[in-house]
Structures are given as structure tokens and as C-alpha cells.
PDB file of N, CA, C and O in Angstrom:
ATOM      1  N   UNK A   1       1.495   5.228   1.320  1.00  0.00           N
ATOM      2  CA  UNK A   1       2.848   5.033   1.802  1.00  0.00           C
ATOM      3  C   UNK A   1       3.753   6.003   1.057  1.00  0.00           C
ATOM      4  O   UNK A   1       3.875   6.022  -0.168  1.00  0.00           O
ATOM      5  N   UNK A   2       4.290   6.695   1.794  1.00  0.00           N
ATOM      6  CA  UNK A   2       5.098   7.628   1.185  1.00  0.00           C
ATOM      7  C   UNK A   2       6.527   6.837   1.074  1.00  0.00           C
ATOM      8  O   UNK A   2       7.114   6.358   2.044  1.00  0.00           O
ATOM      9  N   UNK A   3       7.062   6.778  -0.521  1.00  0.00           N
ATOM     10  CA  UNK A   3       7.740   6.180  -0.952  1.00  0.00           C
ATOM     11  C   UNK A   3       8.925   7.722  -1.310  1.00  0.00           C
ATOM     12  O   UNK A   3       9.919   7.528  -2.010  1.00  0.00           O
ATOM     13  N   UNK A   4       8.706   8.789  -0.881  1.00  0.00           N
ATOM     14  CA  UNK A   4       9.721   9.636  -1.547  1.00  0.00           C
ATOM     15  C   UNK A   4      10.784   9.858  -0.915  1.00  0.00           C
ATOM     16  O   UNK A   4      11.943   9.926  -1.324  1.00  0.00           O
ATOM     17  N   UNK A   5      10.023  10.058   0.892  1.00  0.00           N
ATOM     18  CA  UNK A   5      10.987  10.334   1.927  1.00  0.00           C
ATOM     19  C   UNK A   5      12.175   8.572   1.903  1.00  0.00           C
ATOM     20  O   UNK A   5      11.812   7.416   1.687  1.00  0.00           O
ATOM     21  N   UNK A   6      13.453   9.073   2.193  1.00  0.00           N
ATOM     22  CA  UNK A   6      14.822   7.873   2.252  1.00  0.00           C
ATOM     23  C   UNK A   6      13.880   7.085   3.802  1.00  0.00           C
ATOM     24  O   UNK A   6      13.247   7.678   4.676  1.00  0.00           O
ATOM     25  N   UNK A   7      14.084   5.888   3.670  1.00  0.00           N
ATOM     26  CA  UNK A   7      14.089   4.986   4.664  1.00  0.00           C
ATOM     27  C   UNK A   7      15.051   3.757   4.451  1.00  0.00           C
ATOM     28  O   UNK A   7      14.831   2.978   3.524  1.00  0.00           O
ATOM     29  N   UNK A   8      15.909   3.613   5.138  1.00  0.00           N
ATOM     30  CA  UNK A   8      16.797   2.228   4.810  1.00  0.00           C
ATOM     31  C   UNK A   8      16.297   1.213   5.008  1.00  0.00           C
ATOM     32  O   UNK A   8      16.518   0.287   4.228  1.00  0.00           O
ATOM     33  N   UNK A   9      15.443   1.038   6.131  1.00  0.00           N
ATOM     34  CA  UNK A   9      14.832  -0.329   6.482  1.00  0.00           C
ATOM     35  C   UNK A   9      13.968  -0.088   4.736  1.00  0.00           C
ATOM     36  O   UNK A   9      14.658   0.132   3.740  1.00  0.00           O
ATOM     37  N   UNK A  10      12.897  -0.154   4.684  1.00  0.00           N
ATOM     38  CA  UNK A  10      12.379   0.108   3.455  1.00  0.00           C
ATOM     39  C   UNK A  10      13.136  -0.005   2.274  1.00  0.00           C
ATOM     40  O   UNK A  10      12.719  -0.521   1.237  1.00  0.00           O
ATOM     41  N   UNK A  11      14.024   0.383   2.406  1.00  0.00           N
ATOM     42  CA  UNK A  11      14.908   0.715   0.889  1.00  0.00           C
ATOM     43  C   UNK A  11      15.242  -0.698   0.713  1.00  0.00           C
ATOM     44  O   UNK A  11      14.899  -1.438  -0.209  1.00  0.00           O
ATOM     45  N   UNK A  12      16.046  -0.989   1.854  1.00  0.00           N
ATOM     46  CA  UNK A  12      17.027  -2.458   1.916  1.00  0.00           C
ATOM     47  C   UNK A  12      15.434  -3.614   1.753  1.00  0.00           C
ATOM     48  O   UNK A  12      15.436  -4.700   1.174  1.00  0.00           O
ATOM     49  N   UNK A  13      14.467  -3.096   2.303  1.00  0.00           N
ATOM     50  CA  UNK A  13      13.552  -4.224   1.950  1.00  0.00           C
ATOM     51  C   UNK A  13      12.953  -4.685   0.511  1.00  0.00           C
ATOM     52  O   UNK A  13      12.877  -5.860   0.152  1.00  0.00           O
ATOM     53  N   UNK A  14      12.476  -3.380  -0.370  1.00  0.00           N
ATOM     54  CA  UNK A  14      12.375  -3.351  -1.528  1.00  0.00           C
ATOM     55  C   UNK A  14      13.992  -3.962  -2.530  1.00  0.00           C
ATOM     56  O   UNK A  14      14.000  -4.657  -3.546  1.00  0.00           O
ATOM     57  N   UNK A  15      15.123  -3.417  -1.809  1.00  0.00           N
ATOM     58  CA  UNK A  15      15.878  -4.261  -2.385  1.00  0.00           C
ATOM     59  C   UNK A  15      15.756  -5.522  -2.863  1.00  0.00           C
ATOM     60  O   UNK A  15      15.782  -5.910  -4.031  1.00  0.00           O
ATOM     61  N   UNK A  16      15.548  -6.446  -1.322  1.00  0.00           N
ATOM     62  CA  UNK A  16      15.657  -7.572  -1.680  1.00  0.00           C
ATOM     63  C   UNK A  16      14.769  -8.556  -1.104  1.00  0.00           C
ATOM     64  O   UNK A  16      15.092  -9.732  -0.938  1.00  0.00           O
ATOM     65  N   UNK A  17      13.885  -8.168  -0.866  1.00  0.00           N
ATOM     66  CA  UNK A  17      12.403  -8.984  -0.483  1.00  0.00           C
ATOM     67  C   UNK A  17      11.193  -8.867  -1.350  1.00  0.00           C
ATOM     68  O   UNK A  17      10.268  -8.071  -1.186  1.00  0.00           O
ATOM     69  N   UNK A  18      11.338  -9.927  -2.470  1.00  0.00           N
ATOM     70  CA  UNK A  18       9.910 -10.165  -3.508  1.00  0.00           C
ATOM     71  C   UNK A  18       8.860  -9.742  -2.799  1.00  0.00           C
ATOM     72  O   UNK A  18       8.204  -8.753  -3.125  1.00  0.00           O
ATOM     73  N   UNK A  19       8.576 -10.589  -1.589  1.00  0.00           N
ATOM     74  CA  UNK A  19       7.271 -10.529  -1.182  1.00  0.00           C
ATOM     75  C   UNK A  19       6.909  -8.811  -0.389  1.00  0.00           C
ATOM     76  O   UNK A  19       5.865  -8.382   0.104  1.00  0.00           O
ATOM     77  N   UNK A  20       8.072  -8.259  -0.530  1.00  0.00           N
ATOM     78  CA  UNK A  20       7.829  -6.877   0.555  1.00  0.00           C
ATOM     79  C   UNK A  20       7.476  -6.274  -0.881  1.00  0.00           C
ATOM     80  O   UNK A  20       6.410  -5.688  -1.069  1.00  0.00           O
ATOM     81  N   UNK A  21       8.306  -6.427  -1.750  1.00  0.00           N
ATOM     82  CA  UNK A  21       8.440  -5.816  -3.225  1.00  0.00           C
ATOM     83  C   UNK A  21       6.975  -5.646  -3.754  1.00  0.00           C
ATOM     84  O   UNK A  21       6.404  -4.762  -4.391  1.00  0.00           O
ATOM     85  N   UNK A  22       6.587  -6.891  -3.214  1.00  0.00           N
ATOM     86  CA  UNK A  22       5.123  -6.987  -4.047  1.00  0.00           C
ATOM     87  C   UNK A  22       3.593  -6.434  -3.508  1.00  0.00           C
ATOM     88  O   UNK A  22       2.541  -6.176  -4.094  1.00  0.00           O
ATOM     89  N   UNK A  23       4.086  -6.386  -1.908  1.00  0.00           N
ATOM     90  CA  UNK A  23       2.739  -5.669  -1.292  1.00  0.00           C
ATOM     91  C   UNK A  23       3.186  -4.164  -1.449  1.00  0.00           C
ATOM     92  O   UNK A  23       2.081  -3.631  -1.547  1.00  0.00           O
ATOM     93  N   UNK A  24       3.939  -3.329  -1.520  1.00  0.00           N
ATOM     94  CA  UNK A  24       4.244  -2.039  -1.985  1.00  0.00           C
ATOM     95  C   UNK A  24       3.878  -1.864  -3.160  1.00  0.00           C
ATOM     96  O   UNK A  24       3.555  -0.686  -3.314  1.00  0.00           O
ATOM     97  N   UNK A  25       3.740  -2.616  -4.311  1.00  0.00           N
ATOM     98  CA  UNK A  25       3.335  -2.185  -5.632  1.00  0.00           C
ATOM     99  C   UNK A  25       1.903  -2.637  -5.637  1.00  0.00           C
ATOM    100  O   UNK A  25       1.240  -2.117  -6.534  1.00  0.00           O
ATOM    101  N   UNK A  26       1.072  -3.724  -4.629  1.00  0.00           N
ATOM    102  CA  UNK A  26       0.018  -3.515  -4.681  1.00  0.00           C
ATOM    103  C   UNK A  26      -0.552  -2.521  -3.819  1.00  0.00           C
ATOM    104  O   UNK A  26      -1.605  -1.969  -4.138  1.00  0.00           O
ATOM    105  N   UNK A  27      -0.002  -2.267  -2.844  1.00  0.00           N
ATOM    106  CA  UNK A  27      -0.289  -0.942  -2.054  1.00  0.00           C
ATOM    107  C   UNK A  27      -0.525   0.187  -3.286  1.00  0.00           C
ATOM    108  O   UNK A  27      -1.693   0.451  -3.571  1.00  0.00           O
ATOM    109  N   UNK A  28       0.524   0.836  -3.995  1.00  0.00           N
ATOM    110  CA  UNK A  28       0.758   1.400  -4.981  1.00  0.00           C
ATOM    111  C   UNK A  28      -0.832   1.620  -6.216  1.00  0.00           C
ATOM    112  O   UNK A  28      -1.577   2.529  -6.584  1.00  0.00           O
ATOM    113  N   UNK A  29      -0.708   0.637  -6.371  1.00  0.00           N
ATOM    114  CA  UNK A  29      -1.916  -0.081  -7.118  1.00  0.00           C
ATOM    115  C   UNK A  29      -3.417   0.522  -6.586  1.00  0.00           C
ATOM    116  O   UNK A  29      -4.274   1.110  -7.244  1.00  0.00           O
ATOM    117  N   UNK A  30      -3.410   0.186  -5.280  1.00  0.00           N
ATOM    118  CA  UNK A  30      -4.600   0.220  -4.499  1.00  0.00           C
ATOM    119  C   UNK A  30      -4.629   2.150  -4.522  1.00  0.00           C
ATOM    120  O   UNK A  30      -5.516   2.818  -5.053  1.00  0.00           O
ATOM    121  N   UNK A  31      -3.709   2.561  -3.974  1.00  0.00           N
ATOM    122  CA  UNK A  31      -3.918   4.141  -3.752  1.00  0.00           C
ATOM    123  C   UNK A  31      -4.004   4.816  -5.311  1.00  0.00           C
ATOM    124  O   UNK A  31      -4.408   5.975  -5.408  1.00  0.00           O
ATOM    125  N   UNK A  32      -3.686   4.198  -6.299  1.00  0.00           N
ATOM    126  CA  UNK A  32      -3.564   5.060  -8.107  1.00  0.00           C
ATOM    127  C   UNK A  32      -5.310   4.539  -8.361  1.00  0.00           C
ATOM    128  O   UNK A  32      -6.013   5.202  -9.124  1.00  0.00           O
ATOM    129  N   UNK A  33      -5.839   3.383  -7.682  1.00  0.00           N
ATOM    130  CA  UNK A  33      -7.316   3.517  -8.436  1.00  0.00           C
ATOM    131  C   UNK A  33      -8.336   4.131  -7.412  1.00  0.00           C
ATOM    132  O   UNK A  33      -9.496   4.329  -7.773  1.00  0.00           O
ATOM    133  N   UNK A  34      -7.797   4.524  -5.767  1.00  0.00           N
ATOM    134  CA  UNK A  34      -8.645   5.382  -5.138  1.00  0.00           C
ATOM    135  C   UNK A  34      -8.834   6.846  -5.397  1.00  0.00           C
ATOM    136  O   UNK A  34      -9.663   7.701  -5.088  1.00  0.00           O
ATOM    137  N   UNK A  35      -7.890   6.792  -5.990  1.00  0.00           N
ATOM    138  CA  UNK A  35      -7.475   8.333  -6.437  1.00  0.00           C
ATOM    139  C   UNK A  35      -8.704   7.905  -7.881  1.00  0.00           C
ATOM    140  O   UNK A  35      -9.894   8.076  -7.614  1.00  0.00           O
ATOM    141  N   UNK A  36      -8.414   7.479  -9.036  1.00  0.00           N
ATOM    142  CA  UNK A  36      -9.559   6.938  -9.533  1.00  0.00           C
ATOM    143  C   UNK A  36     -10.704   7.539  -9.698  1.00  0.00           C
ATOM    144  O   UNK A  36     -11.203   8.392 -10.434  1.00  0.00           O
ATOM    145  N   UNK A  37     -11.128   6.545  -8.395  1.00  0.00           N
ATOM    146  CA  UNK A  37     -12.655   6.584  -8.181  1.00  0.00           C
ATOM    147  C   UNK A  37     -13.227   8.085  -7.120  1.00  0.00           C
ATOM    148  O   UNK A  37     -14.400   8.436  -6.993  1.00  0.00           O
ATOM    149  N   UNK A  38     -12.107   8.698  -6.529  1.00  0.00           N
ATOM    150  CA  UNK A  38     -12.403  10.087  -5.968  1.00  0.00           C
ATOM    151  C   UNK A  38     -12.873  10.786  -7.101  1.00  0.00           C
ATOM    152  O   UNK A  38     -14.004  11.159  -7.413  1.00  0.00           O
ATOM    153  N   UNK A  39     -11.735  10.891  -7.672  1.00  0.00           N
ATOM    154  CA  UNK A  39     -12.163  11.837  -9.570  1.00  0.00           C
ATOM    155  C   UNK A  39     -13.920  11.431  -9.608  1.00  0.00           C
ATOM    156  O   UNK A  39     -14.519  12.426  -9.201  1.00  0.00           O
ATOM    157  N   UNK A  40     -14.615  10.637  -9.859  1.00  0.00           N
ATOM    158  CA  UNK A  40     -15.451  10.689 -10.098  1.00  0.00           C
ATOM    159  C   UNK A  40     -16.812  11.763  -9.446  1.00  0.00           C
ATOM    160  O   UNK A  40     -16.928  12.421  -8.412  1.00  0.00           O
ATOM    161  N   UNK A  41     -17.577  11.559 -10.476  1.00  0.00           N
ATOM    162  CA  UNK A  41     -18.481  12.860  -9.887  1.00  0.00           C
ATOM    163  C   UNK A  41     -19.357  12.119  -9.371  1.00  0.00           C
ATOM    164  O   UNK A  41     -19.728  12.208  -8.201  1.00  0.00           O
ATOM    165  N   UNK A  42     -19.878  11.106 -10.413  1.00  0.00           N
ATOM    166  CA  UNK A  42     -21.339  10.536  -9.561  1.00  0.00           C
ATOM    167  C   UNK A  42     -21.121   8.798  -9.773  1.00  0.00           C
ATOM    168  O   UNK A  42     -21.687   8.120 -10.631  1.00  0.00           O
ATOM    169  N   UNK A  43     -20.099   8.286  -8.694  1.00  0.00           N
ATOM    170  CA  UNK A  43     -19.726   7.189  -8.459  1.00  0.00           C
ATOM    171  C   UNK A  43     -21.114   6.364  -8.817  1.00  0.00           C
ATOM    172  O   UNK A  43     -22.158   6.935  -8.501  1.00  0.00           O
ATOM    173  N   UNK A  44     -21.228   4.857  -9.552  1.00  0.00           N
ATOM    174  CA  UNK A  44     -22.160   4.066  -9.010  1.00  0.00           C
ATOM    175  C   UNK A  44     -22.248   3.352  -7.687  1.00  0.00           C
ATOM    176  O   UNK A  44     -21.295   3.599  -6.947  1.00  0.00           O
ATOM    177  N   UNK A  45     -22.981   2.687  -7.298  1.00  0.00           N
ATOM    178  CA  UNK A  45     -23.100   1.582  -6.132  1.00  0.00           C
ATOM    179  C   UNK A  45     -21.902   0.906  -6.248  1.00  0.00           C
ATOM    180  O   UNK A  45     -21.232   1.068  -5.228  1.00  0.00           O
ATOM    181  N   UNK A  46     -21.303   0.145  -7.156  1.00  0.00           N
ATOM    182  CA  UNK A  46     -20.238  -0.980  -7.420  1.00  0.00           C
ATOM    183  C   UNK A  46     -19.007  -0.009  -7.496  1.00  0.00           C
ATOM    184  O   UNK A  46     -17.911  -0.561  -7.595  1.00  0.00           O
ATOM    185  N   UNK A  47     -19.034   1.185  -7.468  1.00  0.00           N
ATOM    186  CA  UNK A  47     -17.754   2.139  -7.880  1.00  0.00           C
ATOM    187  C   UNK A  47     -17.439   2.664  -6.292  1.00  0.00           C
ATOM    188  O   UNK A  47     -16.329   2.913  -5.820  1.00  0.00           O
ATOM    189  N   UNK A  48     -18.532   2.738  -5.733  1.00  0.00           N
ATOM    190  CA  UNK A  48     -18.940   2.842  -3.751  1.00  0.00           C
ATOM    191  C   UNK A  48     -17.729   1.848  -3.320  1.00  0.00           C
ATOM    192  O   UNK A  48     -16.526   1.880  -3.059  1.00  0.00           O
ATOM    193  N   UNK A  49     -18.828   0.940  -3.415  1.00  0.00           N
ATOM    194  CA  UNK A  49     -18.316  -0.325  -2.884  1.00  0.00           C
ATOM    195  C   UNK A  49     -16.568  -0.698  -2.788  1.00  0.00           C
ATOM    196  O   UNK A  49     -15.812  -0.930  -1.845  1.00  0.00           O
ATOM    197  N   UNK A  50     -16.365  -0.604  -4.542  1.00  0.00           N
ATOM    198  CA  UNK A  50     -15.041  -0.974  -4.373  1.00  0.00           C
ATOM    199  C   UNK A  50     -13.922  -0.206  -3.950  1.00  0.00           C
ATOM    200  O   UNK A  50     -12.752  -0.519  -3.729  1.00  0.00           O
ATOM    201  N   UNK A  51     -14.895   1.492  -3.850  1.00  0.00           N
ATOM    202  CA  UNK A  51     -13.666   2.154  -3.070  1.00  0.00           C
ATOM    203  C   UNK A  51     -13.459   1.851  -1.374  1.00  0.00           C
ATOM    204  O   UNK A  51     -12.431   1.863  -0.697  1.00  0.00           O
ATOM    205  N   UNK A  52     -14.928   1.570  -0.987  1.00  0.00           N
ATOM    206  CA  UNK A  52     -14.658   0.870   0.141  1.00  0.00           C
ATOM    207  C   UNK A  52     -14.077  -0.653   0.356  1.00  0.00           C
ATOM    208  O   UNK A  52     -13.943  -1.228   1.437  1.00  0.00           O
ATOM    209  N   UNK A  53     -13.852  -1.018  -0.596  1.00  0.00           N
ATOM    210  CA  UNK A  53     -13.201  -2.627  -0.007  1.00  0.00           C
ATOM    211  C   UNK A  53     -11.454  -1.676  -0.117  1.00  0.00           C
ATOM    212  O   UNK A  53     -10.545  -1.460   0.684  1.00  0.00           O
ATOM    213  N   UNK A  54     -11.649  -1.427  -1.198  1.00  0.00           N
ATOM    214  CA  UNK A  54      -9.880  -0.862  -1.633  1.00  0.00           C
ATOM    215  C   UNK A  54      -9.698   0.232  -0.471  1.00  0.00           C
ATOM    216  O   UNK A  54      -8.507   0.486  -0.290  1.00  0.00           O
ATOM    217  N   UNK A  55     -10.352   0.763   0.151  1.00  0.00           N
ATOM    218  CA  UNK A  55      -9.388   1.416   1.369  1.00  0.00           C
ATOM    219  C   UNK A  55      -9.493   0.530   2.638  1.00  0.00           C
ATOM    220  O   UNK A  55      -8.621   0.902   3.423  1.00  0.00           O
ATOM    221  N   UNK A  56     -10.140  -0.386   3.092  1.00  0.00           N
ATOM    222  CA  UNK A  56     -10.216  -1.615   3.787  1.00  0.00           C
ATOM    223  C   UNK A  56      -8.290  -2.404   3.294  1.00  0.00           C
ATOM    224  O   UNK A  56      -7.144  -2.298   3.733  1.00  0.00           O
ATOM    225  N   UNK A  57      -8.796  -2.928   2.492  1.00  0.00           N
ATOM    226  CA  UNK A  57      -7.268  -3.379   1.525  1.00  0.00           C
ATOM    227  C   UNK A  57      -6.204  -2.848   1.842  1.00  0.00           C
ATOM    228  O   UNK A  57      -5.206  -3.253   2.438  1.00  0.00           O
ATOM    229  N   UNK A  58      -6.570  -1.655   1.277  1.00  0.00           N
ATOM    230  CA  UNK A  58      -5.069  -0.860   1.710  1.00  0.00           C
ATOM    231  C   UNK A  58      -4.739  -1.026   2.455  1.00  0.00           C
ATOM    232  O   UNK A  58      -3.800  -1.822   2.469  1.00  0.00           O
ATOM    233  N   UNK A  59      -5.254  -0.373   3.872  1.00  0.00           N
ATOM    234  CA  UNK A  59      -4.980  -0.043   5.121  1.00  0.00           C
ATOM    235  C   UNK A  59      -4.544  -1.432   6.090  1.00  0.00           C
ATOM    236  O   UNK A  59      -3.802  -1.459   7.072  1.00  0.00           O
ATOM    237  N   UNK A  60      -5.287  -2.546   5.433  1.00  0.00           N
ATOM    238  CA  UNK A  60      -4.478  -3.587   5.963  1.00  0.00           C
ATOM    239  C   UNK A  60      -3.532  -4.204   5.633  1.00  0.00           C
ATOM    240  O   UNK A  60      -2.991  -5.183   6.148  1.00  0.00           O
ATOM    241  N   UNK A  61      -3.178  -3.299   4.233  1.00  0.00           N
ATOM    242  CA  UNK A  61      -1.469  -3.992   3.736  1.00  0.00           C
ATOM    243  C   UNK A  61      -0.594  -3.122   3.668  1.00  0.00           C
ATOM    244  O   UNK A  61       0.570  -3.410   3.389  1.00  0.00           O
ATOM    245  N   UNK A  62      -1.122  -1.513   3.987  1.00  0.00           N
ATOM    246  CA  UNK A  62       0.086  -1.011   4.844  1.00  0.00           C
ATOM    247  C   UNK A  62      -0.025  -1.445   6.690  1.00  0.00           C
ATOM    248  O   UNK A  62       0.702  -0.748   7.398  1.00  0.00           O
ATOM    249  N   UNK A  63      -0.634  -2.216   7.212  1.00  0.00           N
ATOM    250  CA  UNK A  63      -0.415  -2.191   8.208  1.00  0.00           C
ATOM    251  C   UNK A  63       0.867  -3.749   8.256  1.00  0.00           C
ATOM    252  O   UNK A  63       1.844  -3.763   9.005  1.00  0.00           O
ATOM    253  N   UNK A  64       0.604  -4.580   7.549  1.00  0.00           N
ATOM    254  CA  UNK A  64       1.419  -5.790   6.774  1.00  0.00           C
ATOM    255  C   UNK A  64       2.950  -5.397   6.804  1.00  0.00           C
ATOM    256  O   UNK A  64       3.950  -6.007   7.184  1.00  0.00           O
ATOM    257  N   UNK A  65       2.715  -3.924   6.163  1.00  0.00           N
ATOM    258  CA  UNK A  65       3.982  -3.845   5.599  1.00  0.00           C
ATOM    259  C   UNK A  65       5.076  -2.993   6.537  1.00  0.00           C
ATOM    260  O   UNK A  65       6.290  -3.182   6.617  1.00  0.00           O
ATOM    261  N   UNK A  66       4.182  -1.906   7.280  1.00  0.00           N
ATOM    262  CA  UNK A  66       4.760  -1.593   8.482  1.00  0.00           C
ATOM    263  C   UNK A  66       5.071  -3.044   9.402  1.00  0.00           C
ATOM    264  O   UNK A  66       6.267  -3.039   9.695  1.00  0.00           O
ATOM    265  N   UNK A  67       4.740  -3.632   9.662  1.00  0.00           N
ATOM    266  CA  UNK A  67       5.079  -4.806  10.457  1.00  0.00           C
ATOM    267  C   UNK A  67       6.318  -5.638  10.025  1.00  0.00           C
ATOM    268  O   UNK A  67       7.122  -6.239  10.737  1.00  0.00           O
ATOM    269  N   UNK A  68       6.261  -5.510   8.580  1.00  0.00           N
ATOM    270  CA  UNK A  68       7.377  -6.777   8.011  1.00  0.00           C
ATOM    271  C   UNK A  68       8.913  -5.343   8.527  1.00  0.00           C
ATOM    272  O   UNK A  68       9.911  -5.809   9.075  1.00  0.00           O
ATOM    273  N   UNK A  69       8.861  -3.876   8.279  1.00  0.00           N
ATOM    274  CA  UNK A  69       9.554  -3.329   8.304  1.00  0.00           C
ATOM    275  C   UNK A  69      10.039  -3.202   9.509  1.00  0.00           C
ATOM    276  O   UNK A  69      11.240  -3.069   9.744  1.00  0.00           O
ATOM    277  N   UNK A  70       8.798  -3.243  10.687  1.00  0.00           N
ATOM    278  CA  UNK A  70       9.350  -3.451  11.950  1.00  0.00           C
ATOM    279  C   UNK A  70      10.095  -4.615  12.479  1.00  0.00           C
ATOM    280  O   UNK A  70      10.937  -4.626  13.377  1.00  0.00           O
ATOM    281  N   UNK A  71       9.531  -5.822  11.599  1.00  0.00           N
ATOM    282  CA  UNK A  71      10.506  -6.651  11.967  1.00  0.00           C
ATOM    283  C   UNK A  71      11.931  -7.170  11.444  1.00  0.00           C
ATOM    284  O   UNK A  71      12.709  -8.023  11.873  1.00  0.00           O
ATOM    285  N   UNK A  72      11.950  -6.455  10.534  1.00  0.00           N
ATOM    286  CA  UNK A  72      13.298  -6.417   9.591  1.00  0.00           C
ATOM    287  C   UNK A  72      14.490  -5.524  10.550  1.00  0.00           C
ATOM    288  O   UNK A  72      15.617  -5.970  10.768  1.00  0.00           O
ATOM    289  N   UNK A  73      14.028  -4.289  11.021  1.00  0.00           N
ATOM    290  CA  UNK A  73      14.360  -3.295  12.286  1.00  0.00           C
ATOM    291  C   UNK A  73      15.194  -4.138  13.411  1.00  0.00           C
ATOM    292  O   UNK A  73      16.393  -4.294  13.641  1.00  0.00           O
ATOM    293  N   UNK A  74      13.999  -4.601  13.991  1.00  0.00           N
ATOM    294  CA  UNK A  74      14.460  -5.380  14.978  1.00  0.00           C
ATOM    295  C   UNK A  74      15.948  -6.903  15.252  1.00  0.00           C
ATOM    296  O   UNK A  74      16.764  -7.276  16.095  1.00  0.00           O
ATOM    297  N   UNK A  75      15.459  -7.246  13.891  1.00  0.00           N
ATOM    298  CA  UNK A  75      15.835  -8.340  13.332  1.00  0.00           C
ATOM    299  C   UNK A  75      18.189  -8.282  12.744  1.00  0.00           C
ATOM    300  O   UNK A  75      19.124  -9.076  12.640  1.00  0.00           O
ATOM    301  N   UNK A  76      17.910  -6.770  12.572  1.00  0.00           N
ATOM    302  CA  UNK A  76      18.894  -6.459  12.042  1.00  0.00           C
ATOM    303  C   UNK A  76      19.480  -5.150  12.538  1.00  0.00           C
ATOM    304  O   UNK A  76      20.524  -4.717  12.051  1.00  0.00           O
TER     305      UNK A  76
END
């Protein structure tokens, strides 16, 4: 999630929505340890794995979070 480009819906959400607040910093979270486990040269099985659950993860809590933004959009 690109957090650099201005978005108001976004902005105003991180303002003042804990729960939006909080899937963006685990989003956040999720993309700083895929990056991680890319660095690696010779991943194990369990280092595999969890990069595949963590881009699974991700991708379904930016899809979460696009949604809460679309409906904040709409909403307002």
C-alpha cells in the first residue's frame, strides 16, 4: 500500500479509525518481513511457507482495507 502518495479518504481514515489504523500497520508489518524473507538466499521450508501465508495475508487485508476506504467514500 502505497502510503506516500496524499489520499484524503485514507488520510481522514488513519486519522480517526483504530481499527483502519491497525490493519495498515499490520499491512505495513506484513510487507517489512516479505521484503525479509526475499533478502534471503536459501530460504528454508518454514521461511517458504511463511512467505506464502504472509502474501496470502496481505493481499487479503489490503483488499479489507480498500473496501473500508470505499466505504468511507461512499458513506461521506
Amino acid at each position: 500500500m502505497d502510503l506516500q502518495t496524499p489520499d484524503p479518504v485514507r488520510d481522514e481514515l488513519l486519522k480517526n479509525n483504530p481499527a483502519f489504523r491497525d490493519m495498515v500497520h499490520k499491512h505495513q508489518n506484513y510487507e517489512q518481513r516479505l521484503t525479509e524473507l526475499a533478502s534471503l538466499t536459501y530460504p528454508s521450508d518454514d521461511e517458504q511457507l511463511e512467505e506464502s501465508t504472509l502474501k496470502k495475508k496481505k493481499l487479503m487485508l489490503k483488499d479489507e482495507i480498500y473496501a473500508m476506504m470505499h466505504d468511507f467514500s461512499v458513506s461521506h
